[in-house]
Jmol script that loads the backbone (N, CA, C; Angstrom):
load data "model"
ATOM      1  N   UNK A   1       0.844  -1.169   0.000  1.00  0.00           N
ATOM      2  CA  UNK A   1       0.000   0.000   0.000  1.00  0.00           C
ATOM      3  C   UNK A   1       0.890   1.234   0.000  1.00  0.00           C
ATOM      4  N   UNK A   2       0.597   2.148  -0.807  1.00  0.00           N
ATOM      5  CA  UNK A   2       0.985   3.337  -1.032  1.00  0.00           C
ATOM      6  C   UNK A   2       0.451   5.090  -0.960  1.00  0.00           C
ATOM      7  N   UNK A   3       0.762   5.445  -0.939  1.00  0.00           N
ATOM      8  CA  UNK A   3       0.189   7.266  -1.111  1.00  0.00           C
ATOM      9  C   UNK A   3       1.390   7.914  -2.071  1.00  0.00           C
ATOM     10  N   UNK A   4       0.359   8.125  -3.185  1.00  0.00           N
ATOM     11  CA  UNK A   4       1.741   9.114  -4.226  1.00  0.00           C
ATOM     12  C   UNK A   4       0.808  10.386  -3.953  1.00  0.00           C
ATOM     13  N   UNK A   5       1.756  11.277  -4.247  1.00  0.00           N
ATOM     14  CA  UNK A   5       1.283  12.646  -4.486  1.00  0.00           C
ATOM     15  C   UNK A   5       1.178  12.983  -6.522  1.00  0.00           C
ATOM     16  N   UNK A   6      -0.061  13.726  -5.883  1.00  0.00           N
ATOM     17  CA  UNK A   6      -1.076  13.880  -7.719  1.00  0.00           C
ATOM     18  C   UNK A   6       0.140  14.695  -8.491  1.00  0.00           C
ATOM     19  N   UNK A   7       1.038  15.514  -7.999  1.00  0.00           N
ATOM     20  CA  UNK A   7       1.704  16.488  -8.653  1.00  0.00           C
ATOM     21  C   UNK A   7       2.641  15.371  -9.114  1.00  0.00           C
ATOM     22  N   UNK A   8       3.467  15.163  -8.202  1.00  0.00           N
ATOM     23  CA  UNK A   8       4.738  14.567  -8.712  1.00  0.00           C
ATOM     24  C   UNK A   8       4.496  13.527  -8.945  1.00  0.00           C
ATOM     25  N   UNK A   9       3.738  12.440  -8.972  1.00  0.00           N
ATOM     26  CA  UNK A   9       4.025  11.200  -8.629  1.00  0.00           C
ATOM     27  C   UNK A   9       4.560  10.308  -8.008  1.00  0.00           C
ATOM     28  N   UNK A  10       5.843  10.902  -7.363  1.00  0.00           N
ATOM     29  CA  UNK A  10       6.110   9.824  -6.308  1.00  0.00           C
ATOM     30  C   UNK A  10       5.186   9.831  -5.150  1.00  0.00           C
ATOM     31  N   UNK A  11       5.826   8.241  -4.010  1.00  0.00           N
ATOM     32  CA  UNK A  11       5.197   7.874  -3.010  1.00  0.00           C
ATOM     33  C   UNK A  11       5.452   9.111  -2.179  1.00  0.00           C
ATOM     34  N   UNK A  12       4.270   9.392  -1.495  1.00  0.00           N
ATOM     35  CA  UNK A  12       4.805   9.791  -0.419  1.00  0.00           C
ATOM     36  C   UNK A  12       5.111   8.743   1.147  1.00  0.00           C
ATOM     37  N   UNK A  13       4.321   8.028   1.284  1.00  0.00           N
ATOM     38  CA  UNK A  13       4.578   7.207   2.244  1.00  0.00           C
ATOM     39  C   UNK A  13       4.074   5.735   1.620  1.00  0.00           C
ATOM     40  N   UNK A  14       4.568   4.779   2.058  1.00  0.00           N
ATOM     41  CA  UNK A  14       4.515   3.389   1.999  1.00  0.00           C
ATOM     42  C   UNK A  14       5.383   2.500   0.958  1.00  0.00           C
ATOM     43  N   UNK A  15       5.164   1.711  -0.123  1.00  0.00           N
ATOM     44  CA  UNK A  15       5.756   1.056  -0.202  1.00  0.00           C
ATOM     45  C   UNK A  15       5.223  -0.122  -1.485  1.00  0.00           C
ATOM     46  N   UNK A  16       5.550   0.105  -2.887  1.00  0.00           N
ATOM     47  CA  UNK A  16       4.978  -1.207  -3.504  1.00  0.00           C
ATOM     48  C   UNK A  16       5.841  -1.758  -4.481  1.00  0.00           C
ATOM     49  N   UNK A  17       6.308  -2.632  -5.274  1.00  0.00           N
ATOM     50  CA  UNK A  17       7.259  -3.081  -6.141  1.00  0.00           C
ATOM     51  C   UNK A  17       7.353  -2.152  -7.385  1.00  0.00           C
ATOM     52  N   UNK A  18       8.719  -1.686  -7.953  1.00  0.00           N
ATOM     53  CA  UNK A  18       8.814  -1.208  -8.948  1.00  0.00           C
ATOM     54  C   UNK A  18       7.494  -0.813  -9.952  1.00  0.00           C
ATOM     55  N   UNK A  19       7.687  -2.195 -10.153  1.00  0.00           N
ATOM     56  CA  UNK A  19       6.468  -2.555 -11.739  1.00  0.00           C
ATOM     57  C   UNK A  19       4.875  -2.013 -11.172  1.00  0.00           C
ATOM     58  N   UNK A  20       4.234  -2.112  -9.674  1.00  0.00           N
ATOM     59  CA  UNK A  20       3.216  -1.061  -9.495  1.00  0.00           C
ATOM     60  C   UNK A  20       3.798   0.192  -9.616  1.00  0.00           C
ATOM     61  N   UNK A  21       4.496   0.792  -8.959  1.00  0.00           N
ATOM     62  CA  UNK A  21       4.711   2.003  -8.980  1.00  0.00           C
ATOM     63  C   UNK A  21       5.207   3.291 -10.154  1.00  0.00           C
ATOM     64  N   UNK A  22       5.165   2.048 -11.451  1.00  0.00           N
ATOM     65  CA  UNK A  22       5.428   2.545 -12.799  1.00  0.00           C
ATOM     66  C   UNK A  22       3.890   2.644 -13.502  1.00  0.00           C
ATOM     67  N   UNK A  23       3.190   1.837 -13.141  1.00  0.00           N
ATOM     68  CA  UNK A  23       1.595   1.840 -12.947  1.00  0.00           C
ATOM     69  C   UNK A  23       0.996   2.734 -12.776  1.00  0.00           C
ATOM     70  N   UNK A  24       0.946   3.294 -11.143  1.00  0.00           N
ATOM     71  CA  UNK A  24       0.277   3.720 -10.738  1.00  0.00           C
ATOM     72  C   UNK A  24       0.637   5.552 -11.255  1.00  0.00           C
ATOM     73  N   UNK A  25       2.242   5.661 -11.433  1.00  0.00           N
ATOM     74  CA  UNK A  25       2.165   6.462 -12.244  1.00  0.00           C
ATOM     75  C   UNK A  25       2.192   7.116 -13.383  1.00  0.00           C
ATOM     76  N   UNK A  26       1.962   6.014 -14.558  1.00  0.00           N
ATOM     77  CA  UNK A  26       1.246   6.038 -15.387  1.00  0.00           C
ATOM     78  C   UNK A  26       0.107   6.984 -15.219  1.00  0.00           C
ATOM     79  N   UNK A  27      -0.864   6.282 -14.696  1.00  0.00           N
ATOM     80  CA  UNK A  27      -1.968   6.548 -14.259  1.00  0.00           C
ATOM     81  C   UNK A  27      -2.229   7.663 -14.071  1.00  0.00           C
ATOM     82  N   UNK A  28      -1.783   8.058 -13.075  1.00  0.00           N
ATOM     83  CA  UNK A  28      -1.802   9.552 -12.731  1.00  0.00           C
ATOM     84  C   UNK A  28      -1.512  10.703 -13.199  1.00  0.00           C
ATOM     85  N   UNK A  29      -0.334  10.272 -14.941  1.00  0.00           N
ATOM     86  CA  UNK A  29       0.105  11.014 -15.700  1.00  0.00           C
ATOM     87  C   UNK A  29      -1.253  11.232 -16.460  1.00  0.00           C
ATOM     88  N   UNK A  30      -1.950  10.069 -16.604  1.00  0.00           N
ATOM     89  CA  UNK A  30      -3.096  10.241 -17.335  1.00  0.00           C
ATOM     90  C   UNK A  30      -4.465  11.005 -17.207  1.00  0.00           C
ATOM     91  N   UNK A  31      -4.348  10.797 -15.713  1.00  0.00           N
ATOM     92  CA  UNK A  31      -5.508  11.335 -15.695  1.00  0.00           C
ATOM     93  C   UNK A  31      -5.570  12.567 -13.906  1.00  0.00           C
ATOM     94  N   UNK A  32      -4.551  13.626 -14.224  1.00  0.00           N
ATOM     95  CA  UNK A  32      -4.180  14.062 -13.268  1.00  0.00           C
ATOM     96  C   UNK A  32      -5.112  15.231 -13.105  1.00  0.00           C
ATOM     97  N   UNK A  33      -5.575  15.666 -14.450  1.00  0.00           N
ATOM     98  CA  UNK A  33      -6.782  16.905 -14.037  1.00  0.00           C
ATOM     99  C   UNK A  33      -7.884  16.275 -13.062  1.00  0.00           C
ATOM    100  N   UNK A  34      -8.634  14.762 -13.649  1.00  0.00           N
ATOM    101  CA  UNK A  34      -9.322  14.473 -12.808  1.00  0.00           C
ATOM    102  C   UNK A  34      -8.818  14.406 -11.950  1.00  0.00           C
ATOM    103  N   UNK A  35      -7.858  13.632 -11.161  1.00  0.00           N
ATOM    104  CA  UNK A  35      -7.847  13.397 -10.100  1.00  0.00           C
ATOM    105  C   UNK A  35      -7.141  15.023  -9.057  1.00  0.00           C
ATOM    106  N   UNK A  36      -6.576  15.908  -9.616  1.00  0.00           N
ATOM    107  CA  UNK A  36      -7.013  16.965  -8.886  1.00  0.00           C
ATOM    108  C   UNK A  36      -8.273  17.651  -8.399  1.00  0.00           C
ATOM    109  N   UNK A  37      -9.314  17.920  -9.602  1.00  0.00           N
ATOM    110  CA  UNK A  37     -10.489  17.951  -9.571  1.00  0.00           C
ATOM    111  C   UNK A  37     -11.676  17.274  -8.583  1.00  0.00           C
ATOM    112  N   UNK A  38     -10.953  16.222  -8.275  1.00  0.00           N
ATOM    113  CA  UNK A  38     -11.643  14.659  -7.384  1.00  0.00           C
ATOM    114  C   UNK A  38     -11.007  15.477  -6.044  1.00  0.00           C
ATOM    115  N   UNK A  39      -9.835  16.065  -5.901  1.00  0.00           N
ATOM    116  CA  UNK A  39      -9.365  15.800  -4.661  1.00  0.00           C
ATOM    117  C   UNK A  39      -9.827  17.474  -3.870  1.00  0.00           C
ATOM    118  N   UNK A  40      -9.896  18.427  -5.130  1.00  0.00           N
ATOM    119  CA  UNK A  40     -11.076  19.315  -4.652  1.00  0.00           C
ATOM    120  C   UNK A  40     -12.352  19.384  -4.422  1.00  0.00           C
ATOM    121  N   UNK A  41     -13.219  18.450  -4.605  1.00  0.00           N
ATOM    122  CA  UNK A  41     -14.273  18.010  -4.262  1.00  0.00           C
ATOM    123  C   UNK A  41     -14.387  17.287  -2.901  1.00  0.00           C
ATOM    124  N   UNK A  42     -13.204  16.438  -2.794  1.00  0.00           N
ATOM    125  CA  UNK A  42     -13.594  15.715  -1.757  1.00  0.00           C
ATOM    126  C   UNK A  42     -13.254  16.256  -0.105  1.00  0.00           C
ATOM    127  N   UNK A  43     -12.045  17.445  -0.685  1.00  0.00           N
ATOM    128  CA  UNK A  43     -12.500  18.289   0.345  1.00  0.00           C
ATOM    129  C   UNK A  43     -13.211  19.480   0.859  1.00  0.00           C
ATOM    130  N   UNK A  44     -14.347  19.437   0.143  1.00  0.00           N
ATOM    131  CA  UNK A  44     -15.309  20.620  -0.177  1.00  0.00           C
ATOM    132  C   UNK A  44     -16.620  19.528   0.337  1.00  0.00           C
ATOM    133  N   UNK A  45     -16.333  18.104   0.489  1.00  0.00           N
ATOM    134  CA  UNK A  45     -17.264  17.359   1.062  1.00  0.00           C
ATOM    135  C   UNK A  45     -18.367  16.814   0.103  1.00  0.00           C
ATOM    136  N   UNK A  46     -18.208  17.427  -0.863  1.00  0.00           N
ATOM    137  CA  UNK A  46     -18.811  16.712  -2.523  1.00  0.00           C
ATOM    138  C   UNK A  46     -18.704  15.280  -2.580  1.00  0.00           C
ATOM    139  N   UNK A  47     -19.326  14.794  -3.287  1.00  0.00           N
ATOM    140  CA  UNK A  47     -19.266  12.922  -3.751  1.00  0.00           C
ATOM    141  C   UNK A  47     -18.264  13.518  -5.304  1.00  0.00           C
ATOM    142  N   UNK A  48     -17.054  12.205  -5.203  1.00  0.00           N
ATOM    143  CA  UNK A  48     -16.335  12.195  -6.172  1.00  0.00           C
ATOM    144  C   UNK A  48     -16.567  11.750  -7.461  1.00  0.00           C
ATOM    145  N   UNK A  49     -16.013  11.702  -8.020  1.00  0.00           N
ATOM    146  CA  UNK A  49     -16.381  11.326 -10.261  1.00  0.00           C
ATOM    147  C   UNK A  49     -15.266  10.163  -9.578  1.00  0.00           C
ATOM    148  N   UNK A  50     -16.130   9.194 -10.567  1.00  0.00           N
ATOM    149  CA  UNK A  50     -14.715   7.537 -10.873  1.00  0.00           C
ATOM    150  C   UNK A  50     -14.003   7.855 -12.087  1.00  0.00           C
ATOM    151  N   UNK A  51     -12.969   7.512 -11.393  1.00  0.00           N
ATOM    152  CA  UNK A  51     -11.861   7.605 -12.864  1.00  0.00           C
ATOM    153  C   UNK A  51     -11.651   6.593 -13.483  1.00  0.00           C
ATOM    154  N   UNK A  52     -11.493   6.377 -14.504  1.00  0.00           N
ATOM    155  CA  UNK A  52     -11.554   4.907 -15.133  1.00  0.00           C
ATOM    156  C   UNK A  52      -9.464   4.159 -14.454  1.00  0.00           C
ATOM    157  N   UNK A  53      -9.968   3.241 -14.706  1.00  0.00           N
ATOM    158  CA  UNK A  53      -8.602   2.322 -14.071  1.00  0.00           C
ATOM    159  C   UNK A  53      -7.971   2.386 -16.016  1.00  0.00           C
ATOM    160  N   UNK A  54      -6.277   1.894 -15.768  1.00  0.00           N
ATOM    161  CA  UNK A  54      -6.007   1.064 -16.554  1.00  0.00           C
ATOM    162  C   UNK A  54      -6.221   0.288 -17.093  1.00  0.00           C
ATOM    163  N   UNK A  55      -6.247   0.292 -18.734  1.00  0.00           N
ATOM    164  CA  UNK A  55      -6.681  -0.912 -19.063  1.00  0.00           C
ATOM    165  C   UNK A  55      -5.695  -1.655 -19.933  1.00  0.00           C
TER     166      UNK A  55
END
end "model"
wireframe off; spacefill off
backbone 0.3
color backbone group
C-alpha cells in the first residue's frame, strides 16, 4: 500500500514493487486533471467522479 502525491508522482509514504509504482504512475500522468479535480471536491465534502482504471 501506497500514497503518491497527484503532482509529482512519487510515493509519499509506503511502499509497492517497482512494476506497481510505474503503474500507478502512469496513471496519474493520465488522468491528473481528474484526479485533482476529485481531490477538490472531496475536500469541499462533494461525492467524487470515478476515474476509469487502466486498461
Amino acid at each position: 500500500m501506497a500514497v503518491f502525491s497527484i503532482n509529482s508522482g512519487e510515493i509519499i509514504v509506503g511502499n509497492l514493487p517497482k512494476k506497481q509504482v510505474k503503474l500507478v504512475q502512469a496513471w496519474i500522468e493520465l488522468h491528473r486533471d481528474e484526479l485533482i479535480a476529485d481531490w477538490q471536491l472531496a475536500i469541499s465534502g462533494t461525492k467524487i467522479f470515478k476515474i476509469k482504471p487502466l486498461e
